[in-house]
SESEGU-774510 format. One record per atom (N, C-alpha, C): x, y, z; residue in three letters; residue number from 1; atom name. Coordinates in steps of 0.2 Angstrom, whole numbers, plus 2048, in hexadecimal, padded with zeros to 3 digits. Layout:
<atoms>
{{X,Y,Z},ALA,NUM,CA}
...
</atoms>
This chain:
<atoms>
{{BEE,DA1,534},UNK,1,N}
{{BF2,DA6,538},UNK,1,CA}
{{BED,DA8,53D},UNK,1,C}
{{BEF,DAA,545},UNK,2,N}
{{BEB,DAC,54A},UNK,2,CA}
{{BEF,DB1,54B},UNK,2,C}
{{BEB,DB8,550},UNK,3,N}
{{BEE,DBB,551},UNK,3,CA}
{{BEF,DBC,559},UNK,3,C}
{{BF2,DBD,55C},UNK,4,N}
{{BF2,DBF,565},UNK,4,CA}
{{BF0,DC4,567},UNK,4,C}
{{BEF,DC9,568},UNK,5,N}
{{BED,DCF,568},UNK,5,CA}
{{BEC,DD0,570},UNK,5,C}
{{BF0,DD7,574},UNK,6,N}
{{BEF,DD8,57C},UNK,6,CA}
{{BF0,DDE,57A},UNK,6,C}
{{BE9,DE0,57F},UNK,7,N}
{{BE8,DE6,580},UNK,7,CA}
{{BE7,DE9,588},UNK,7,C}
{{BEA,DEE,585},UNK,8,N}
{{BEB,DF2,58E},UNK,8,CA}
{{BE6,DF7,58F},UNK,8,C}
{{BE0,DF7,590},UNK,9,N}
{{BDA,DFC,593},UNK,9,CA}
{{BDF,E01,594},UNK,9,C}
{{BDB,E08,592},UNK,10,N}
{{BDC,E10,596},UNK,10,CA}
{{BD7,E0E,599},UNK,10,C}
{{BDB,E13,5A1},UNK,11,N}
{{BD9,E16,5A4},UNK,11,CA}
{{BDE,E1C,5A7},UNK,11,C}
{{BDC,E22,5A9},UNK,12,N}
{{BDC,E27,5A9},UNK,12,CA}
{{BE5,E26,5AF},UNK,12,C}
{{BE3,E20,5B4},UNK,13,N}
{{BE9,E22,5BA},UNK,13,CA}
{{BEE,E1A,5B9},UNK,13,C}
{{BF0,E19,5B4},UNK,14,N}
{{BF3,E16,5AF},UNK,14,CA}
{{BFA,E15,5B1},UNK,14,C}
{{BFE,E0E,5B3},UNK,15,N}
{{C05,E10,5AE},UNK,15,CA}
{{C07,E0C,5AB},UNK,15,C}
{{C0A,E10,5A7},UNK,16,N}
{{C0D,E09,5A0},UNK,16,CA}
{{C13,E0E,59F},UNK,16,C}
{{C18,E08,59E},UNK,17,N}
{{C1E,E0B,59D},UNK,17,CA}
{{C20,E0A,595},UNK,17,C}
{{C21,E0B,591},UNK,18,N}
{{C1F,E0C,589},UNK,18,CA}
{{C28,E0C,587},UNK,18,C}
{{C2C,E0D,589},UNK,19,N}
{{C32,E0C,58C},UNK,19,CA}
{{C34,E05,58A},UNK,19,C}
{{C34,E04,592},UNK,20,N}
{{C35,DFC,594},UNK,20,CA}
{{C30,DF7,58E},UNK,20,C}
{{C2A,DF9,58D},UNK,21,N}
{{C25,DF5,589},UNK,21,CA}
{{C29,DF5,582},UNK,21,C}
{{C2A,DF7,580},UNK,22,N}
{{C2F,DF7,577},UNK,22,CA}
{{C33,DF4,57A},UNK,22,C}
{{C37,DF6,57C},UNK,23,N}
{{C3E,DF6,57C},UNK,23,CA}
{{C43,DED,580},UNK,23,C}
{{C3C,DEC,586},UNK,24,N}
{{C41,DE8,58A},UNK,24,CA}
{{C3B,DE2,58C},UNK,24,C}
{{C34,DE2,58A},UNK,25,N}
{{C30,DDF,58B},UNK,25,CA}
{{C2F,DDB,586},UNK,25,C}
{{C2D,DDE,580},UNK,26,N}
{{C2A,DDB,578},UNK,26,CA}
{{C33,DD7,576},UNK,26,C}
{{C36,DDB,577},UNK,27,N}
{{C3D,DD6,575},UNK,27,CA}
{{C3C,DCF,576},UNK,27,C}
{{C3D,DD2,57F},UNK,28,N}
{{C3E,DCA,582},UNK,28,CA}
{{C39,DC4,580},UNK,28,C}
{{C2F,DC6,57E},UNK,29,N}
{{C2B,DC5,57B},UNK,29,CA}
{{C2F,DBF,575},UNK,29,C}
{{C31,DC3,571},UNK,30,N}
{{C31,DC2,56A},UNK,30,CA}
{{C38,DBC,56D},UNK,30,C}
{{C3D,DBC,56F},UNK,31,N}
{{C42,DB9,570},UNK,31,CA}
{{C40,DB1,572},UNK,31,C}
{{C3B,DB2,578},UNK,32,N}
{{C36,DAC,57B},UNK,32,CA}
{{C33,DA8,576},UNK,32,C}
{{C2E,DAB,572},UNK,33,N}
{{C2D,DA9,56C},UNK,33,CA}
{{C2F,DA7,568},UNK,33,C}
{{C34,DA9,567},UNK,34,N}
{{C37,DA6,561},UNK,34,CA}
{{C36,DA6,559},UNK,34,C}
{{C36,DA2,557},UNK,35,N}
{{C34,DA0,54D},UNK,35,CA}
{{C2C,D9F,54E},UNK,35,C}
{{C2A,D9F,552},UNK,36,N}
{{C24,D9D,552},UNK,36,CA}
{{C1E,DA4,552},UNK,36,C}
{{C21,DAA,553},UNK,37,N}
{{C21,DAE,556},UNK,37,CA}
{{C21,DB2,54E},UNK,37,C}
{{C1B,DB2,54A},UNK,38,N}
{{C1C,DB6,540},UNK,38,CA}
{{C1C,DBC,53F},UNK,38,C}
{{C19,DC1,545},UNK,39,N}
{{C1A,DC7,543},UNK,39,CA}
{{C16,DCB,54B},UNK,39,C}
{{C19,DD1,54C},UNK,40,N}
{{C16,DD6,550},UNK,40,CA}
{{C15,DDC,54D},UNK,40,C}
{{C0E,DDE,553},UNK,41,N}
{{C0D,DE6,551},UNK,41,CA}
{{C0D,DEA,558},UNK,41,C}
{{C0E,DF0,559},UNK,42,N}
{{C0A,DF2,55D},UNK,42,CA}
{{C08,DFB,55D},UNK,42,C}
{{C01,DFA,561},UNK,43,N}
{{C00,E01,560},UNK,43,CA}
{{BFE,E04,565},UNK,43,C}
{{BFD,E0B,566},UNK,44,N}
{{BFE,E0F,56E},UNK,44,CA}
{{BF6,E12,56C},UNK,44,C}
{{BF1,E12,56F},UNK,45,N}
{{BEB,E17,56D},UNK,45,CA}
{{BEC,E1D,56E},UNK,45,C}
{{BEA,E21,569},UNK,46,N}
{{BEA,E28,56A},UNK,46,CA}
{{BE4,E2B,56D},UNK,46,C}
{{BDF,E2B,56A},UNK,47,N}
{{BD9,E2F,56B},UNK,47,CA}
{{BD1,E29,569},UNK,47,C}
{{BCB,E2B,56F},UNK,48,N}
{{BC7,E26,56A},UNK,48,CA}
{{BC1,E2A,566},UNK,48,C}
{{BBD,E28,566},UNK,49,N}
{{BB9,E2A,55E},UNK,49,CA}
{{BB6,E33,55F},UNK,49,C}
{{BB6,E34,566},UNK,50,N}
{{BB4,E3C,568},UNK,50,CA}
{{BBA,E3E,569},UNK,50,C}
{{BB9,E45,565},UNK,51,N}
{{BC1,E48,565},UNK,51,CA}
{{BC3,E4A,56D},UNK,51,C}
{{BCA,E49,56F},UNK,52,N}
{{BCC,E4A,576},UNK,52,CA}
{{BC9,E43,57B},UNK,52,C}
{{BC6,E42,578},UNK,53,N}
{{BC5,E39,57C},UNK,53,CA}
{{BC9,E35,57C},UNK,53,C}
{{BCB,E31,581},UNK,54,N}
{{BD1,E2D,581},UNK,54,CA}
{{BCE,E28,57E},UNK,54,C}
{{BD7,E24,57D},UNK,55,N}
{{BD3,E1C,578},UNK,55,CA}
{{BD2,E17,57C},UNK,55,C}
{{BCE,E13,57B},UNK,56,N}
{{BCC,E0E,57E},UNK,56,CA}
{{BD2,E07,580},UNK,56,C}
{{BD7,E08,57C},UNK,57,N}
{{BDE,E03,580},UNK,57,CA}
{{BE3,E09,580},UNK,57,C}
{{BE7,E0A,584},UNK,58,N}
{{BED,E0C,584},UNK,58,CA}
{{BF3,E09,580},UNK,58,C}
{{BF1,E03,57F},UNK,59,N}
{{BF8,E00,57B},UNK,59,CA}
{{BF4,DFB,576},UNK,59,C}
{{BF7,DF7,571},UNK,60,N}
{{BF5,DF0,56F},UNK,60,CA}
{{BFA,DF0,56D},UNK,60,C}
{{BFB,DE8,56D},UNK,61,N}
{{C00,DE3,569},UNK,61,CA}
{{BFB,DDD,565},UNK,61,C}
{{BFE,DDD,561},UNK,62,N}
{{BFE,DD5,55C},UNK,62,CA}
{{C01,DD3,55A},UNK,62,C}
{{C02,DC9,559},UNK,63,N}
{{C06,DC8,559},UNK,63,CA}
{{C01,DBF,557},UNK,63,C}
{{C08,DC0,550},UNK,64,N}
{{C05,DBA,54B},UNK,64,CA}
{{C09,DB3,54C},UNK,64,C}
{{C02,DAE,54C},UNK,65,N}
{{C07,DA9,54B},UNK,65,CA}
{{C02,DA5,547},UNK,65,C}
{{C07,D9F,547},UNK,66,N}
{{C03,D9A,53F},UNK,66,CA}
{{BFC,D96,541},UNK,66,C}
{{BFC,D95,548},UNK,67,N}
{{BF6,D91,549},UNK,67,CA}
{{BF5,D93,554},UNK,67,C}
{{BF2,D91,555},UNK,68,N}
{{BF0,D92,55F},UNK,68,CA}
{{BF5,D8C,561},UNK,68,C}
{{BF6,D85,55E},UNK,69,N}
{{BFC,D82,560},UNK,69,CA}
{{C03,D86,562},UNK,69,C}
{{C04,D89,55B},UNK,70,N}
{{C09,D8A,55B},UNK,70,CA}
{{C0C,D91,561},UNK,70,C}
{{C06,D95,560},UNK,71,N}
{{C05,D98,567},UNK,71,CA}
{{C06,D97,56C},UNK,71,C}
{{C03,D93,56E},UNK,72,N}
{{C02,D8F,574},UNK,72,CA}
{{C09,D8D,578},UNK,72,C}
{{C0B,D86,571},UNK,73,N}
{{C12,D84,573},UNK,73,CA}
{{C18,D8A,572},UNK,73,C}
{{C17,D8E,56F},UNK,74,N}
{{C1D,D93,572},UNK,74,CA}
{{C1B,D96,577},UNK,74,C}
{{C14,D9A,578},UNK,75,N}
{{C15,D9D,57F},UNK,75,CA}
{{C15,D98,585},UNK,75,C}
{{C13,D94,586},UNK,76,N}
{{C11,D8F,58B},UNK,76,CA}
{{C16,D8F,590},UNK,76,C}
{{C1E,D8C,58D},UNK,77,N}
{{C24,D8D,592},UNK,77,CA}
{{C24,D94,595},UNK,77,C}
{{C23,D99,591},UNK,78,N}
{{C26,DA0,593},UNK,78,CA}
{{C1F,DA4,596},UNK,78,C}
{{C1C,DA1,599},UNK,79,N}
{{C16,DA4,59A},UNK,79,CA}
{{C17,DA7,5A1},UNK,79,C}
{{C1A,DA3,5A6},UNK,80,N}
{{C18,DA8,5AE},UNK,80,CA}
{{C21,DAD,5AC},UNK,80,C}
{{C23,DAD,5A7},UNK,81,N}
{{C29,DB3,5A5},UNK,81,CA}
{{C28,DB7,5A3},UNK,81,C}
{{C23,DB7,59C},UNK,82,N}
{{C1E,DBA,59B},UNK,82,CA}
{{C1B,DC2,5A1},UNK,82,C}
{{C15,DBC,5A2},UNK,83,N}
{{C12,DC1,5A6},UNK,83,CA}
{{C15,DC2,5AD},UNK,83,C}
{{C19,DC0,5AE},UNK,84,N}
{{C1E,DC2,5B4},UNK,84,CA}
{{C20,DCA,5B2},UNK,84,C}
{{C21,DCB,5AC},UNK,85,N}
{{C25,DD1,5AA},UNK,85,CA}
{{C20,DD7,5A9},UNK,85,C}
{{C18,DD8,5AC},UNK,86,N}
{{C13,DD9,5AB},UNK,86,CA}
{{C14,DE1,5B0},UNK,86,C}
{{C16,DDF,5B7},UNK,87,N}
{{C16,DE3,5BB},UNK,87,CA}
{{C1C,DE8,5BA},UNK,87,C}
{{C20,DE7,5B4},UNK,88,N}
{{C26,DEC,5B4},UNK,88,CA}
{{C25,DF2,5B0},UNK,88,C}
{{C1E,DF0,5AC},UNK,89,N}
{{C1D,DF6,5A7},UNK,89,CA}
{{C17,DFA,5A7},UNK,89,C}
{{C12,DF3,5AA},UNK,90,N}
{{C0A,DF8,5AB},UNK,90,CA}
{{C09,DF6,5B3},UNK,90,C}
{{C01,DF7,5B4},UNK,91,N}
{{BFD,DF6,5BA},UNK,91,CA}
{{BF7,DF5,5B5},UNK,91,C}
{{BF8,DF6,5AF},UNK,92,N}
{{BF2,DF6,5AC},UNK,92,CA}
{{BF0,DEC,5AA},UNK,92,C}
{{BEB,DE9,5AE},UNK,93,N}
{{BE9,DE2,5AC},UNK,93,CA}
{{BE7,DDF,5A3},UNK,93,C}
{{BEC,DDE,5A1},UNK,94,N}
{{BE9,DDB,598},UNK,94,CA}
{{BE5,DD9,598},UNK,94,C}
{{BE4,DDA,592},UNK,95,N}
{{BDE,DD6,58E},UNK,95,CA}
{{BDF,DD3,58A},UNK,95,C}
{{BDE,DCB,588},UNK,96,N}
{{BE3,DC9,582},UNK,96,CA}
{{BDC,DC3,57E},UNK,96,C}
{{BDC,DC3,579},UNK,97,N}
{{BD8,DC1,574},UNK,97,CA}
{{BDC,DBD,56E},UNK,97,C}
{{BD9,DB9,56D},UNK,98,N}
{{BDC,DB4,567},UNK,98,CA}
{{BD9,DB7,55F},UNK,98,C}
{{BDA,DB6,55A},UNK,99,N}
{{BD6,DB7,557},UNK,99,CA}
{{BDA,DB2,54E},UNK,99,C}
{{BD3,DB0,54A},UNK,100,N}
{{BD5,DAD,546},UNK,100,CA}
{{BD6,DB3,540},UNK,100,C}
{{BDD,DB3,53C},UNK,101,N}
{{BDD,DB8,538},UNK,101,CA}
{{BDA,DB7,531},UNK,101,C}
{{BD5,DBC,52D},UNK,102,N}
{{BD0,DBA,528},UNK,102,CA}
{{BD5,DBE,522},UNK,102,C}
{{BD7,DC4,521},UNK,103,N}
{{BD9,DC8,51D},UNK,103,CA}
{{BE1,DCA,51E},UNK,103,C}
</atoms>
C-alpha cells in the first residue's frame, strides 16, 4: 500500500477555502479516481509544537492506494483536472510526497 500525501505550507497571508476543499474539490478527487482510490484522510493544522505558533501545513490530505501504478494510471488521465482545480481553493503551492506504507 502507498500513500499520496499533499501538503499545503502555512503561511500567515494564506487562502484556502476549506469550504470548496471538502466539499467540491476532494469529491471530485475521489470520483476521478475512482476504485483505485482505497481510502482518504484529511487534516487542517492547528497549532505547531510552541504554543500559539502556527502549524507547519495548513491542510494535509492522504490518500491510499495499492501500489504507485495504480496511482499513476488513475491519476494520469485526470491530472491537468486535478490540478486545474488548484486555483479555486488555495494560492497556496502543494507539496506532494509518495510514501510506502509500513504500519
Amino acid at each position: 500500500m502507498i500513500k499520496v500525501s499533499v501538503f499545503y505550507p502555512y503561511r500567515e497571508d494564506f487562502k484556502f477555502d476549506m469550504d470548496y476543499y471538502s466539499n467540491s474539490h476532494i469529491p471530485m478527487v475521489g470520483e476521478k479516481l475512482g476504485s483505485a482510490l482505497k481510502g482518504v484522510s484529511m487534516e487542517q493544522g492547528m497549532g505547531g509544537p510552541e504554543p500559539g505558533s502556527p502549524p507547519l501545513y495548513h491542510v494535509m490530505i492522504h490518500l491510499l492506494f495499492d501500489s504507485v501504478e495504480a496511482f499513476q494510471g488513475a491519476f494520469g488521465p485526470h491530472a491537468a483536472a486535478i490540478m486545474g482545480d488548484v486555483p479555486n481553493y488555495t494560492d497556496i503551492q502543494p507539496v506532494i510526497q509518495i510514501s510506502e506504507v509500513k504500519i
